[in-house]
MITI-650910 format. One line per field, with one value per residue: x, y, z of N, C-alpha, C in turn. Coordinates in steps of 0.05 Angstrom, whole numbers. Atoms other than C-alpha are relative to their C-alpha. Layout:
REM MITI-650910
n_xx: [X; ...];
n_yy: [Y; ...];
n_zz: [Z; ...];
ca_xx: [X; ...];
ca_yy: [Y; ...];
ca_zz: [Z; ...];
c_xx: [X; ...];
c_yy: [Y; ...];
c_zz: [Z; ...];
REM end
This chain:
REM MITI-650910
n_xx: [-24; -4; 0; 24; 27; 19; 23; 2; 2; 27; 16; 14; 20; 28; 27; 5; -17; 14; -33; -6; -22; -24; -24; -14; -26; -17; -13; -13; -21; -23; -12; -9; 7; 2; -5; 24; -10; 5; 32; 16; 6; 17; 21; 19; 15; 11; 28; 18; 11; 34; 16; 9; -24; 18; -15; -20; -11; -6; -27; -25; -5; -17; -27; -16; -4; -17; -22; -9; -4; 4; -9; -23; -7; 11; 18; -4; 23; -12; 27; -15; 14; 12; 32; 23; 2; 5; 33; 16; -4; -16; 7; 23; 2; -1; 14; -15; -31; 4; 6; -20; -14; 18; 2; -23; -6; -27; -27; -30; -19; 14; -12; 25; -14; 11; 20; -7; 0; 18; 1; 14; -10; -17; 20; 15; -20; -3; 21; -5; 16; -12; -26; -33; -3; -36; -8; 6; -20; 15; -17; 11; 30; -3; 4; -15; -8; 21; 12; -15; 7; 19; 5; -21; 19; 23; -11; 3; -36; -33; -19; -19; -30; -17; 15; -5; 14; -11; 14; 22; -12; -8; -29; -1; 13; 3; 33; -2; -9; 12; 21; 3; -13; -29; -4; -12; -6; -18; -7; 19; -6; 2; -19; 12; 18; -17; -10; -20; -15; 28; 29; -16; -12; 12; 10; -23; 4; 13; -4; 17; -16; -17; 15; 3; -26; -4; 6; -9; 2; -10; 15; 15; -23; -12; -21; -22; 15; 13; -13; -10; 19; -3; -15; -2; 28; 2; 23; 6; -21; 23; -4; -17; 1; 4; -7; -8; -7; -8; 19; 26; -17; -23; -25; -5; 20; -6; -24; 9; 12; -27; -5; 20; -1; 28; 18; -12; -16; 6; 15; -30; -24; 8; 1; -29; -1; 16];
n_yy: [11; 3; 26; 26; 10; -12; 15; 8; -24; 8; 20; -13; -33; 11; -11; -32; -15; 7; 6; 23; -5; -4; 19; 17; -16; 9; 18; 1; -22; -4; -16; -25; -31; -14; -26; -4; -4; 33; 3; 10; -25; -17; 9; -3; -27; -13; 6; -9; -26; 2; 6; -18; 12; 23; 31; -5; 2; 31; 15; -5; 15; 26; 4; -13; 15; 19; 0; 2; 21; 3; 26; -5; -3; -20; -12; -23; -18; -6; -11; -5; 17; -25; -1; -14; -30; -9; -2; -12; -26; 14; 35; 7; -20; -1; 34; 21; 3; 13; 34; 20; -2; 12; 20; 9; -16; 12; -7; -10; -12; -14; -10; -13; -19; 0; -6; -31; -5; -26; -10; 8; 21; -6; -6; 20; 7; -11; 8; 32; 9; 24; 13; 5; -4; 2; -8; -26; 2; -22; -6; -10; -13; -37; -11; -23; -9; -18; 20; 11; -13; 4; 39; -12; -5; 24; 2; 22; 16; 6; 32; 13; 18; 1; -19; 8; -21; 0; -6; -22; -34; -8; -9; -7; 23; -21; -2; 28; -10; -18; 14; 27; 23; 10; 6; 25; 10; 23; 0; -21; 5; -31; 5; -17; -25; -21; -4; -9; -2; -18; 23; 24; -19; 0; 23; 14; -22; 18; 17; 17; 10; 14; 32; 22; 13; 1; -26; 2; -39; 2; -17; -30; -23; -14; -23; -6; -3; 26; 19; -11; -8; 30; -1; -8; 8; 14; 22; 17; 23; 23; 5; 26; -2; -28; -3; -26; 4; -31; -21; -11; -19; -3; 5; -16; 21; 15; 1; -4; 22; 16; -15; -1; 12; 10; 12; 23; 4; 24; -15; -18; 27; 8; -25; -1; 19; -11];
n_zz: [14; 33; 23; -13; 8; -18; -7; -22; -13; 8; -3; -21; 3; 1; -18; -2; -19; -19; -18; 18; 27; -9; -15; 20; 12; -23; -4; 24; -8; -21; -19; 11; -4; 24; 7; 16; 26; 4; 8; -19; -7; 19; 4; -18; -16; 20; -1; -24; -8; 0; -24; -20; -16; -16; 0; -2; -39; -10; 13; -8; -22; 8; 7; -20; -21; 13; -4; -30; 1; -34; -2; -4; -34; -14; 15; 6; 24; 26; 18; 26; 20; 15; 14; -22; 13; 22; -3; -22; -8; -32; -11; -29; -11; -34; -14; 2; -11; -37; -5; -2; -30; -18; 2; -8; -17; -6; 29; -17; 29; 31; 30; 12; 25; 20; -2; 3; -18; -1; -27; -14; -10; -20; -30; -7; -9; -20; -10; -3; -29; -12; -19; 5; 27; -1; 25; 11; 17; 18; 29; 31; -6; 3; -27; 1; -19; -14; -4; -24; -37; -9; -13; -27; -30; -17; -14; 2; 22; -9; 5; 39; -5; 24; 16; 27; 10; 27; 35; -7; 3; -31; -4; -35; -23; -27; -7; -23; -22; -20; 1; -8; 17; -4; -21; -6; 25; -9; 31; 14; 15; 10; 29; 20; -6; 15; -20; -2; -31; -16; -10; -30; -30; -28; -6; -20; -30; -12; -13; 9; 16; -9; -1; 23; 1; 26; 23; 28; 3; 21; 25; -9; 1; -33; 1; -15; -33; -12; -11; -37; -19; -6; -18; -35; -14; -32; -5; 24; -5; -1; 24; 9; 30; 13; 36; 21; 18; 1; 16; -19; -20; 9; -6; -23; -23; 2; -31; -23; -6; -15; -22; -12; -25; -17; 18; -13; 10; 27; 9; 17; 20; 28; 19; 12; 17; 16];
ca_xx: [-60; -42; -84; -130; -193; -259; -297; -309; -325; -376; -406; -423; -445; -497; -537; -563; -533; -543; -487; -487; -463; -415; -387; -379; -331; -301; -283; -259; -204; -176; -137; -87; -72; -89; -68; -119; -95; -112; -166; -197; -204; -229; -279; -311; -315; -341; -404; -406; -410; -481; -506; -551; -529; -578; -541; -477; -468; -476; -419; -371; -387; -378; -311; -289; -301; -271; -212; -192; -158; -185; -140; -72; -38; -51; -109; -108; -152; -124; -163; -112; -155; -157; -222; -259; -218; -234; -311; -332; -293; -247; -289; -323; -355; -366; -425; -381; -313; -347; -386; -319; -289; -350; -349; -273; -247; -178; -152; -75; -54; -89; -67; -100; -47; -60; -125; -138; -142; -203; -216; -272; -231; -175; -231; -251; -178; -166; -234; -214; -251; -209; -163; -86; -80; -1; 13; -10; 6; -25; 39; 14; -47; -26; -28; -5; 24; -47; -76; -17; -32; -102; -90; -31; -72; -121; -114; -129; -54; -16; -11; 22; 89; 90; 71; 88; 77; 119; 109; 61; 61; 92; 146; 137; 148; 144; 68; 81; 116; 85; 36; -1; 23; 91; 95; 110; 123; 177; 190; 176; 177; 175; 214; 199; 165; 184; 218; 269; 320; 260; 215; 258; 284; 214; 202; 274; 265; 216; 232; 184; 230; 267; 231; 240; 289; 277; 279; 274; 279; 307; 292; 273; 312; 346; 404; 459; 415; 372; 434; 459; 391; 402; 460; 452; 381; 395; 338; 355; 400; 350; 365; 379; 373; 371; 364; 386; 419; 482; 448; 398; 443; 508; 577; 578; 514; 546; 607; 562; 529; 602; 618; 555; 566; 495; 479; 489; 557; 541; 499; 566; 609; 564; 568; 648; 654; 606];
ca_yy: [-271; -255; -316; -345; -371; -328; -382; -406; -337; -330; -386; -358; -288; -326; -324; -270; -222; -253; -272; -340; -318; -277; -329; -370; -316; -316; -376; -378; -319; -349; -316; -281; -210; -180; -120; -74; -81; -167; -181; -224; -161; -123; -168; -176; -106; -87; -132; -117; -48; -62; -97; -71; -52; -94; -152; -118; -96; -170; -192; -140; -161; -231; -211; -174; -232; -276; -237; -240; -306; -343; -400; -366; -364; -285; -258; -212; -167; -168; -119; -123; -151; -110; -133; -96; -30; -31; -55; -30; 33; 5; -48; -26; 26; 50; -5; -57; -30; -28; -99; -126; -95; -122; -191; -199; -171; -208; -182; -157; -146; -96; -91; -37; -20; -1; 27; 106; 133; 189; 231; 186; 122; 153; 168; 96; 68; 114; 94; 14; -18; -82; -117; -96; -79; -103; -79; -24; -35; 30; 29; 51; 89; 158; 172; 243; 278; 306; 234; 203; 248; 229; 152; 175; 207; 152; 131; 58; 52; 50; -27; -19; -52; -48; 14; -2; 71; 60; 85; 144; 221; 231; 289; 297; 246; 304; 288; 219; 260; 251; 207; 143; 108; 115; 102; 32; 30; -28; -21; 29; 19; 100; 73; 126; 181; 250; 250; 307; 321; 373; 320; 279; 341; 336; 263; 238; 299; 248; 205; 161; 132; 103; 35; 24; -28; -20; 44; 37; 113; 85; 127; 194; 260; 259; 296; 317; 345; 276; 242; 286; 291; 213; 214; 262; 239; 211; 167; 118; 69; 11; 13; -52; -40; 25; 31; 86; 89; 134; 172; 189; 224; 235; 245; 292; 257; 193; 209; 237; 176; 143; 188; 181; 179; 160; 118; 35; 15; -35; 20; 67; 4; -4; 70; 72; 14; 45];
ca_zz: [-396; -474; -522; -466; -484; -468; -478; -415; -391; -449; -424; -361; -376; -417; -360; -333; -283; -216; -151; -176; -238; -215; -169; -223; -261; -191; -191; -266; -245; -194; -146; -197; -195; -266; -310; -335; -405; -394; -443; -399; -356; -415; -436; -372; -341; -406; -386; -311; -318; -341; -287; -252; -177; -136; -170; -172; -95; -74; -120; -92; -24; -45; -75; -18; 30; -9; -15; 71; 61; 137; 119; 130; 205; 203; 164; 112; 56; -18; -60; -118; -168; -235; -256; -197; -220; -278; -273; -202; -204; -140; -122; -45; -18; 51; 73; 42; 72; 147; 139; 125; 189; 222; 193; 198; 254; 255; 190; 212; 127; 77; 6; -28; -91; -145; -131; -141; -80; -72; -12; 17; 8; 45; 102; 103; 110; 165; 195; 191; 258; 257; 307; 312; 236; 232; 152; 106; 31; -15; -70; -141; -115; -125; -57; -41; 25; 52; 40; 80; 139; 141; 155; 197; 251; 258; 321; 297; 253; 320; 315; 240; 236; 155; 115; 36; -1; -63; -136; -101; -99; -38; -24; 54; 102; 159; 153; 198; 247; 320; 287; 316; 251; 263; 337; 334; 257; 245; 154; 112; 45; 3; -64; -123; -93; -99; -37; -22; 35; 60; 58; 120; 161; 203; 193; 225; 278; 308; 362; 333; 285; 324; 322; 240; 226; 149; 100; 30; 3; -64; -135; -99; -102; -33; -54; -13; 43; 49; 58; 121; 142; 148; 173; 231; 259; 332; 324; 266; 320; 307; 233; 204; 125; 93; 12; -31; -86; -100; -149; -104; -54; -100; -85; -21; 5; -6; 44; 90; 96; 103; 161; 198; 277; 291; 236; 258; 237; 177; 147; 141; 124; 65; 42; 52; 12; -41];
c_xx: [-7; -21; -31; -30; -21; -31; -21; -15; -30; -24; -22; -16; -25; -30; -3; 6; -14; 32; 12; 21; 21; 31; 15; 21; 17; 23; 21; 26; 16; -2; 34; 2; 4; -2; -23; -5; -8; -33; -14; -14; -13; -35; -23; -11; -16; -30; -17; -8; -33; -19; -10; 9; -6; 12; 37; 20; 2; 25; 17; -4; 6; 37; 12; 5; 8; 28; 17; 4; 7; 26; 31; -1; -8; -29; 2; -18; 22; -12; 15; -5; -11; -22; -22; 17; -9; -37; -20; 19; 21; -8; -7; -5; -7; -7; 17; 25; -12; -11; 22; 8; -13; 9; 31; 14; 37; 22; 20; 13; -27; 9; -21; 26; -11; -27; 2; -7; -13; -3; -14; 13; 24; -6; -5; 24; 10; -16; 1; -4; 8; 19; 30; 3; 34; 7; -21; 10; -27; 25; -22; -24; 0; -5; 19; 7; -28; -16; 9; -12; -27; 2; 17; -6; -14; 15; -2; 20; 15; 4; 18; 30; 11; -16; 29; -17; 16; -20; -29; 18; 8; 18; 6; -4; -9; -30; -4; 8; -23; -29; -3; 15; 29; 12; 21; 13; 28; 17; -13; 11; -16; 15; -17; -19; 5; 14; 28; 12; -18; -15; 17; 6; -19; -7; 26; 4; -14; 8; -8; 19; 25; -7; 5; 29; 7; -12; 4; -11; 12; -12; -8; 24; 18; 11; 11; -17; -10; 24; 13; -20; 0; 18; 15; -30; 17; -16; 7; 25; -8; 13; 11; -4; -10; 8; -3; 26; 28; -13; -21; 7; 25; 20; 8; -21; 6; 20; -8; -14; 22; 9; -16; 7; -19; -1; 10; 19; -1; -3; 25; 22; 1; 11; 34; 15; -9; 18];
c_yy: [0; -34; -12; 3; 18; -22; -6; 23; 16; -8; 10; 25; -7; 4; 18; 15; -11; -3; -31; -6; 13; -14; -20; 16; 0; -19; -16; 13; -7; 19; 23; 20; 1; 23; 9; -4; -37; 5; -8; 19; 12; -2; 5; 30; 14; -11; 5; 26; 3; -10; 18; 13; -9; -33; 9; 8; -25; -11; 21; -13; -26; 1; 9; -19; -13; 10; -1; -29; -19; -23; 1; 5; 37; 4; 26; 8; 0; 14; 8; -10; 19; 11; 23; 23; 5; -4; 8; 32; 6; -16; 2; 28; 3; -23; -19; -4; -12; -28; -18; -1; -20; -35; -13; 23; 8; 8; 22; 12; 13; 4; 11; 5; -11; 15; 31; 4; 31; 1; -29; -34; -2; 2; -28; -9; 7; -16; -34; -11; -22; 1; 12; -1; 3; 16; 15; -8; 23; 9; 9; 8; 24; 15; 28; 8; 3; -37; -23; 6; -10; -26; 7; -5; -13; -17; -44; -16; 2; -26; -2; -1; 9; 22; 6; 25; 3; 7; 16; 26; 8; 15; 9; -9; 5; -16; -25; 15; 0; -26; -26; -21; -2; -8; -17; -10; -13; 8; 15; 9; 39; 2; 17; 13; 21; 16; 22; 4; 11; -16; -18; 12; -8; -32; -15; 20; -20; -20; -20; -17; -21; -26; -10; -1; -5; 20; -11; 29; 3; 25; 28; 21; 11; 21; 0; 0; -23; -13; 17; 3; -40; -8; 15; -4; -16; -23; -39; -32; -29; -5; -28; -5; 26; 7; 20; -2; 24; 15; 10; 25; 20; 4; 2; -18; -26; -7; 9; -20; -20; 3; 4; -6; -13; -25; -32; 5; -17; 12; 13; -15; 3; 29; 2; -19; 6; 11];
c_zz: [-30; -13; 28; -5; 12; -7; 21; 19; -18; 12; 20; -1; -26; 8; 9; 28; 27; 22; -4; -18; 5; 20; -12; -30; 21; -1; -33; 4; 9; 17; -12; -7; -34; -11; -10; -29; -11; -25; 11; 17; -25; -2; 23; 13; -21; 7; 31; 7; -8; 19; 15; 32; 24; -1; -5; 36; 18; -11; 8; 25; -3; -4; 16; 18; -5; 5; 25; -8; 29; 2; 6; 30; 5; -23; -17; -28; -23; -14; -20; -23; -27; -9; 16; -8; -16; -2; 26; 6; 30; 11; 27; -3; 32; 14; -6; 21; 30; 6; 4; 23; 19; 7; 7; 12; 7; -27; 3; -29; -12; -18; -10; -31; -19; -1; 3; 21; 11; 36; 27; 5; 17; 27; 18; 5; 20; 19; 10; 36; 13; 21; -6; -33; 9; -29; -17; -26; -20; -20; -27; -7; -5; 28; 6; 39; 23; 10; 28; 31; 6; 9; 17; 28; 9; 12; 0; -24; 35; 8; -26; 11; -30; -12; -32; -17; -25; -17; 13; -6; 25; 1; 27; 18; 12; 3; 19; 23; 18; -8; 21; -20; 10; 29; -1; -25; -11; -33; -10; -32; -24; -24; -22; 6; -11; 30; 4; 26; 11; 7; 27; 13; 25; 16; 24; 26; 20; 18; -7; -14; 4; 5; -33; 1; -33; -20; -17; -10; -31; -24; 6; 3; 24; -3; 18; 30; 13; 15; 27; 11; 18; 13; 27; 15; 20; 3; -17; 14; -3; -27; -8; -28; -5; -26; -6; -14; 2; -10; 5; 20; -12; 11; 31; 27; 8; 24; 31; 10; 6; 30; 26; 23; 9; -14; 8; -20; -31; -13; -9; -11; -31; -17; -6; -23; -29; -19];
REM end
């Protein structure tokens, strides 16, 4: 936050690099998510990137375990914390990711956004060892088509319920098609991709689809075709919220989305109305 004191934060990096010390920046932080642009952020990753990483691999595991919060009715991983992009480079690596699985078994939410999203951490999210993993959130990662498919196929997403892929590079849902992820997949949040009608021909082909009860497809280039590919899919009778924008679909796509035999009734209400 703009003006706040680094006193306090001084104080601590005083002493000398240890998990101690780091728990006691920890616990200075909070639990607020922070931009990379925060001074606060600045300051500090500017001094942990020196740490050695004998005393730096203990303090991500610390911060990792910390972030599974045990004290909520489900359990879940937050790793949206800027400071660790910016001073650990993403903040786990493999041993870390799997200890967590190990140590918490019951964690049903992952938030990873924001975080860049390289081959081997795409491997390790796939890889995830926990319990019934209910939600998926990888928005503003840069996540691309090829990446998607690889968590997809792992046969340890077909408990997900929520998959949150906004503000990525995505232009091909098809790559879910058939998947374990989408089996049972319930919401699916794909706002500002680069989504075009091509990109949904193979994904609503899917039987699979027929279980989500919430698209958001907002900001992306449907175009005309998206919107008839949307409104002739067979599958989409579940639907119970579906966002897009006119300007997404425009005029023609707009009526075809009015006209929709398949599509639930509410859904074409909204568009005739539109």
């Amino acid at each position: 936050m703009p003006g706040e004191d680094l006193g306090p934060y001084r104080s601590v990096l005083a002493h000398p690099p240890s998990l101690s010390t780091f728990r006691r920046l920890s616990s200075l932080l909070g639990d607020a998510e922070r931009a990379p642009d925060d001074p606060v952020v600045s300051y500090l990753s500017d001094h942990l990137r020196s740490w050695p990483d004998e005393v730096a691999r203990p303090a991500r595991r610390a911060w990792l375990t910390r972030a599974v919060y045990e004290g909520l009715p489900v359990p879940q991983l937050t790793l949206c914390n800027a400071l660790f992009h910016e001073a650990f480079e993403c903040g786990f690596g493999r041993e870390d990711f799997e200890e967590l699985a190990r140590c918490h078994p019951g964690v049903r939410h992952i938030g990873l956004e924001a975080f860049t999203m390289g081959r081997d951490d795409v491997e390790l999210i796939a890889g995830w060892s926990g319990e019934g993993l209910n939600s998926l959130r990888l928005g503003f990662s840069g996540l691309d088509d090829t990446a998607l498919a690889v968590i997809a196929r792992s046969p340890h997403m077909e408990s997900l319920r929520v998959l949150d892929v906004r503000h990525d590079g995505l232009s091909d849902l098809g790559v879910l098609a058939g998947t374990p992820l989408l089996r049972g997949l319930k919401s699916l949040r794909a706002q500002r991709n680069r989504i075009t009608g091509e990109g949904l021909t193979e994904f609503l082909s899917c039987e699979y689809v027929a279980s989500i009860e919430r698209l958001d497809l907002r900001y992306n280039p449907l175009g005309e075709r998206g919107a008839r590919e949307l409104a002739g899919s067979p599958w989409l009778t579940s639907l119970e919220w579906l966002s897009a924008y006119a300007d997404d679909v425009g005029e023609r796509g707009a009526a075809a989305l009015a006209g929709s035999e398949t599509l639930p009734g509410h859904i074409t209400a909204y568009w005739r109305a539109a």
